[in-house]
C-alpha positions in Angstrom: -29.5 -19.9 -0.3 -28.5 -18.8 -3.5 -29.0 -15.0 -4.3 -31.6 -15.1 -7.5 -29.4 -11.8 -9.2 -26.5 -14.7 -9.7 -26.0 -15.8 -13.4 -24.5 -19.6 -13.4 -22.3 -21.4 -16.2 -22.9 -24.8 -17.3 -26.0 -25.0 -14.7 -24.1 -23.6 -11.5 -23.0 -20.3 -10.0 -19.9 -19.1 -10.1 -18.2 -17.3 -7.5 -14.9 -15.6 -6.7 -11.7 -16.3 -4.2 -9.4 -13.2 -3.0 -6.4 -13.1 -1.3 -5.9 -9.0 -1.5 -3.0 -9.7 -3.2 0.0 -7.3 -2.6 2.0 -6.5 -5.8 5.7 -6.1 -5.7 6.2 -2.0 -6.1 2.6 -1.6 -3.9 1.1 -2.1 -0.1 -1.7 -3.3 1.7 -3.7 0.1 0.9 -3.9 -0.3 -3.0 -4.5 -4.2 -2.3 -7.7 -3.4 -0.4 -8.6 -0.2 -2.6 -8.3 -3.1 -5.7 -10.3 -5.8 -3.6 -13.0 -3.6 -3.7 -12.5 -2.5 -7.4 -12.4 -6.4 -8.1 -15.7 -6.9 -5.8 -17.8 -4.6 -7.6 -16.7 -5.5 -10.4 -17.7 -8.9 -10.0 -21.0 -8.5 -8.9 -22.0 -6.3 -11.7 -21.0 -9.4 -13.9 -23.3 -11.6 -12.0 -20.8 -14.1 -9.5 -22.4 -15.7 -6.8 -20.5 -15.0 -3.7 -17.2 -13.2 -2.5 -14.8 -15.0 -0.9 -11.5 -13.9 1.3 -9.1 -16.9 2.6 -6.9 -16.0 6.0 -3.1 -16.4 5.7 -0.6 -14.6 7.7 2.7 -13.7 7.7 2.6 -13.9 3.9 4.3 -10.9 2.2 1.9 -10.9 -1.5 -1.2 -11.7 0.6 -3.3 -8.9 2.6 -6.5 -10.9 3.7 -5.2 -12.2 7.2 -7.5 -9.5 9.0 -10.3 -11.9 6.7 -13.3 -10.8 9.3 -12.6 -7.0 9.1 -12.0 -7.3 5.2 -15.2 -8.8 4.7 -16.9 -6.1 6.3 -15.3 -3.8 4.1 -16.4 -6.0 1.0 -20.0 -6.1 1.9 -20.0 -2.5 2.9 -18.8 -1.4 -0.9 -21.0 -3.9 -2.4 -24.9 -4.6 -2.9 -26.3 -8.0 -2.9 -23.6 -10.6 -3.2 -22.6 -12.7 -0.6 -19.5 -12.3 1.2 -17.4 -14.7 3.4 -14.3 -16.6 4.1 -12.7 -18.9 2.7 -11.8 -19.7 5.3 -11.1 -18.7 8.7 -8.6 -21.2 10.1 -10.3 -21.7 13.3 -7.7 -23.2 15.5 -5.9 -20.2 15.3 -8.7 -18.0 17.3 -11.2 -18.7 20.1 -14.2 -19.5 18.7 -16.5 -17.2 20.7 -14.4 -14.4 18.7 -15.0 -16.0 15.7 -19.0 -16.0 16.4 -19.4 -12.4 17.7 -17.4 -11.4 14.4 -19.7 -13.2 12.0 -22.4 -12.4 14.3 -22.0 -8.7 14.2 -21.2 -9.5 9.9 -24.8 -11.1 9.8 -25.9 -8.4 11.9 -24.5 -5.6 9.8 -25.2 -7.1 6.4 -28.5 -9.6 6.8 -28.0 -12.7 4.7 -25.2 -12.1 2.9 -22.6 -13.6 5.0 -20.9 -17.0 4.8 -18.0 -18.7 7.2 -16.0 -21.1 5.7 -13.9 -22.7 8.1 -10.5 -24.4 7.8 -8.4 -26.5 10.5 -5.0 -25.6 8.6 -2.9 -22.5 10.3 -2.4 -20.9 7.2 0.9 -20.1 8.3 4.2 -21.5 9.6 4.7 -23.1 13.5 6.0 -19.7 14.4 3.4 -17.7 13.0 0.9 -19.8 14.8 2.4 -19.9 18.0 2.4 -15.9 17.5 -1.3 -16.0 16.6 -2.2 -18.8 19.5 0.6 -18.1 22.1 0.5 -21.9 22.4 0.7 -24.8 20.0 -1.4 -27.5 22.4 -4.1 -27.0 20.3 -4.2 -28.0 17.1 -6.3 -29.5 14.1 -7.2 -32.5 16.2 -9.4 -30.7 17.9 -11.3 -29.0 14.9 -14.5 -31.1 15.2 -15.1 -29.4 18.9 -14.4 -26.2 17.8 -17.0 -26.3 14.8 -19.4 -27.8 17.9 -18.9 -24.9 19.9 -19.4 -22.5 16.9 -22.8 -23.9 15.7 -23.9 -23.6 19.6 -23.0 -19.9 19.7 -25.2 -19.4 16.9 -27.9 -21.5 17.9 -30.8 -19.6 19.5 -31.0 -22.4 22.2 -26.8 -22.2 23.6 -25.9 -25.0 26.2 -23.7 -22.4 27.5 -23.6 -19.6 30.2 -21.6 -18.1 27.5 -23.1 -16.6 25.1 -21.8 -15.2 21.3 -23.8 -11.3 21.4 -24.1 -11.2 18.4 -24.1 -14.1 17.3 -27.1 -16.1 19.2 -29.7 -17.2 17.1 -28.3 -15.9 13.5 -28.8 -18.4 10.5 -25.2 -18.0 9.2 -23.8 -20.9 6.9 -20.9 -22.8 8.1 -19.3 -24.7 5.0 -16.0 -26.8 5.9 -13.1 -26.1 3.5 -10.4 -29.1 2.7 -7.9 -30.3 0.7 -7.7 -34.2 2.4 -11.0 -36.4 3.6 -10.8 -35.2 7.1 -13.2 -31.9 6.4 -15.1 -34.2 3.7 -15.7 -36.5 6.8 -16.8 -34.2 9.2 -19.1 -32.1 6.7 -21.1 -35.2 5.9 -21.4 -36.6 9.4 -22.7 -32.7 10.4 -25.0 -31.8 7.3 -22.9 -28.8 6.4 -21.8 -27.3 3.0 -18.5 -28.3 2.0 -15.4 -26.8 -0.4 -12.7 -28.9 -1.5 -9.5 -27.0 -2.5 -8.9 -28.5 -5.7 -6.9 -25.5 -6.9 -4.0 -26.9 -5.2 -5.0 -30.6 -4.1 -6.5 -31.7 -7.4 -5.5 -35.3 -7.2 -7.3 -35.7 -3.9 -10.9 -33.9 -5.3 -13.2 -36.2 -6.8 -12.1 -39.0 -3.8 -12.9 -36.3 -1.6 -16.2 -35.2 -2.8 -17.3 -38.9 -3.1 -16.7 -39.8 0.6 -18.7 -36.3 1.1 -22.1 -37.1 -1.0 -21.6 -40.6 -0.4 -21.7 -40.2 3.6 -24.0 -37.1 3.7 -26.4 -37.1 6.3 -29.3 -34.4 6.6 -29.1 -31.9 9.0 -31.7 -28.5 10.0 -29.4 -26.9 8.2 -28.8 -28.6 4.9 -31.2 -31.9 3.0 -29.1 -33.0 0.6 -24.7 -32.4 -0.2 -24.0 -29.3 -1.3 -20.3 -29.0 -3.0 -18.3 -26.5 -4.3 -14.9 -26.4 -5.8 -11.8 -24.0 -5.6 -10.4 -23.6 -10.0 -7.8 -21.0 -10.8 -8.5 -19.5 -13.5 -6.4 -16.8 -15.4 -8.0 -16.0 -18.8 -6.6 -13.0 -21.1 -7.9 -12.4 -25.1 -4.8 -14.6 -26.2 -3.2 -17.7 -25.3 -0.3 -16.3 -25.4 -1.1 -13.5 -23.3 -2.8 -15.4 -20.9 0.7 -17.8 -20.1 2.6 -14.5 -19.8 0.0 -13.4 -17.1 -0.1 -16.8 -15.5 4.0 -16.7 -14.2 3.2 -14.3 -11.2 1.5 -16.8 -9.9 3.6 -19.6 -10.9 6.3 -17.2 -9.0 4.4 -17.3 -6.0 4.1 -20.9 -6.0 8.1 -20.9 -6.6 8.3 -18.7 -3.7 6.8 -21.1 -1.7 8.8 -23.8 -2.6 12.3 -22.2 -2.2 10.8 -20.7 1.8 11.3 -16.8 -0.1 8.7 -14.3 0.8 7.7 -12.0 -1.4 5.0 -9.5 -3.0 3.2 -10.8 -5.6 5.5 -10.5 -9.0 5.0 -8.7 -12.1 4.8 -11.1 -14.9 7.5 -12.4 -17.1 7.9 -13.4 -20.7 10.2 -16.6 -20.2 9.8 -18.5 -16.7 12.6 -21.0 -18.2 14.8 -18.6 -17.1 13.7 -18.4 -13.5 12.5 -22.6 -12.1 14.9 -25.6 -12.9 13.3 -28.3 -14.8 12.5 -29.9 -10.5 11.5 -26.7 -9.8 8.7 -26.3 -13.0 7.9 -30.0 -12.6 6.6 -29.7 -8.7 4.7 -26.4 -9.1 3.2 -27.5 -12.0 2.1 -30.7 -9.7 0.4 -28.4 -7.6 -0.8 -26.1 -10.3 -2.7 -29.3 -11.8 -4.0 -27.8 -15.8 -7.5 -29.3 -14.9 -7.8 -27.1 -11.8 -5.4 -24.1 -12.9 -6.7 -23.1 -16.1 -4.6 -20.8 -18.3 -5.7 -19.4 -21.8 -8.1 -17.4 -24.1 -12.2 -17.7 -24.1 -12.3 -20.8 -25.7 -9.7 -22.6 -23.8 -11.4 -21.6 -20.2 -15.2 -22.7 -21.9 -13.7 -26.3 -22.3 -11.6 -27.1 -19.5 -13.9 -25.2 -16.7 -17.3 -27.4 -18.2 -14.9 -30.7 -18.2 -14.0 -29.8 -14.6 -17.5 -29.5 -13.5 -18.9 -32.5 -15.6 -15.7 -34.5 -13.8 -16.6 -33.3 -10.2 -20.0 -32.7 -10.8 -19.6 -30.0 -8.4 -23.2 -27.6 -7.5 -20.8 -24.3 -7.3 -17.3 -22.9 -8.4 -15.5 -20.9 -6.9 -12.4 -19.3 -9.0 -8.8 -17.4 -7.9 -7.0 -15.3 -10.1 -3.6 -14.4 -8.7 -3.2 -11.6 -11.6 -0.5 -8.8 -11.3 -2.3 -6.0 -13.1 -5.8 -5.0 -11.3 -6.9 -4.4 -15.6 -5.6 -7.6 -16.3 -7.4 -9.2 -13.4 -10.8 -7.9 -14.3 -10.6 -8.6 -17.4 -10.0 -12.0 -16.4 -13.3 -12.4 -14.8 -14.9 -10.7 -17.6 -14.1 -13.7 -19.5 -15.7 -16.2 -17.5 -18.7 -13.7 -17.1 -19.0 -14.6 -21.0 -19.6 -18.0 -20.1 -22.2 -17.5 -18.1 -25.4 -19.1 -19.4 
């Protein structure tokens, strides 16, 4: 499954996480123009796959179109693979769902992945805008990844059928940040990504109930597990930190209910969070799974990371103001790379 141009670190690939990230001062045009500057960029360095994750009615974040982005991904890029990460499928019929990734498989032949979610990715009124009814819910996840797998199978049970869709090897992989999607992966035989980037206390629990549970399935032997790490790496410590506050803004954001673009970074975030305030997003923003700093500082804490999870694939976000800073970023970690 693993594309043979893809370098690895510590023994495993590496791969990247986008959320098209609007910047305060820019739009959704210049976030997709620098998705694809970041995507390309990427590849050339040798990362394993391309990820984009669906949120919506998020002001700093442009991916919630995630199927039509892909497309535009794959399209500017050459061999990588490209997917979501995820599509929150209780938020769509899943028929849609498989003619999209259908006619992604169809355009771009084993490069596409479909990482699936139960979460809305939004607020209750965002989803109700997205579902036009709220008695659905995650509940009824398991059916929907059923239903999914048997609009892709090239045998359907069903008078109606995903076109495309039918009979396309696509991997599913579940995404979560609890032991429900752990569950679920193992009992089904699928790949699995825990979202340790902002769940880290739940992570090696979670990826134990997976191996330890995993059964064998046509479409995976043996557990396959990846894990989400941000990672925001500059030539300085110092320089790094500085870079790191847009996202511990975002984060902020969050917690206060603001919306807002993606802010430029500050020297002093002291001045911005009260000591509650720095204390829960740095909770969530765990230093094992959000790793700030220069070369050396990403080399140890991303190899402890892996060696602690024993994870077969990381995938890494980079919430970055400065599309320079950004790539640069990922150049780092490139130098890592065995």
């Amino acid at each position: 499954m693993l594309h043979e141009r893809a370098n690895n670190f510590n023994g495993i690939p590496l791969s990247v996480l986008d959320l098209a990230p609007i910047r305060e001062g820019s739009n959704a045009e210049e976030a997709f123009k620098e998705s694809v500057s970041l995507a390309q960029h990427v590849e050339k360095l040798g990362f394993n796959r391309y990820w984009l994750a669906e949120h919506h009615n998020m002001p700093g974040i442009g991916s919630s179109a995630t199927s039509v982005l892909i497309a535009h991904i794959a399209g500017n890029t050459n061999y990588m693979r490209v997917g979501s990460g995820g599509i929150m499928l209780p938020n769509h019929a899943t028929i849609v769902i498989a003619e999209q990734f259908g006619t992604l498989e169809s355009l771009f032949p084993g490069r596409i992945d479909l990482g699936l979610g139960r979460a809305p990715g939004t607020d209750q009124a965002t989803a109700y805008a997205l579902r036009r009814t709220l008695n659905s819910g995650p509940e009824e996840f398991p059916m929907q990844v059923n239903e999914l797998q048997d609009y892709f199978s090239d045998k359907p049970i069903s008078r109606v059928q995903a076109v495309p869709g039918r009979g396309l090897d696509i991997p599913i992989w579940l995404l979560g940040s609890s032991d429900f999607s752990a569950r679920l992966a193992a009992e089904k035989g699928l790949y699995f990504s825990f979202a340790s980037h902002f769940a880290p206390r739940y992570t090696v629990p979670a990826l134990k109930l997976y191996r330890d549970n995993f059964k064998p399935s046509d479409t995976l032997a043996k557990p396959y597990a990846m894990v989400g790490v941000n990672v925001i790496a500059a030539d300085t410590a110092e320089e790094a930190e500085r870079l790191a506050s847009s996202q511990y803004m975002q984060f902020l954001d969050l917690r206060r209910g603001e919306a807002r673009k993606l802010q430029a970074p500050i020297d002093n975030m002291e001045e911005v969070w009260t000591p509650m305030e720095k204390a829960a997003v740095l909770q969530s923003l765990d230093p094992r799974t959000t790793i700030v700093g220069d070369k050396d500082t990403v080399r140890k804490r991303l190899r402890a990371f892996q060696e602690e999870t024993n994870a077969d694939e990381i995938i890494i976000g980079s919430q970055i103001y400065d599309l320079n800073d950004r790539l640069r970023s990922y150049e780092i970690v490139a130098e890592l790379f065995d």
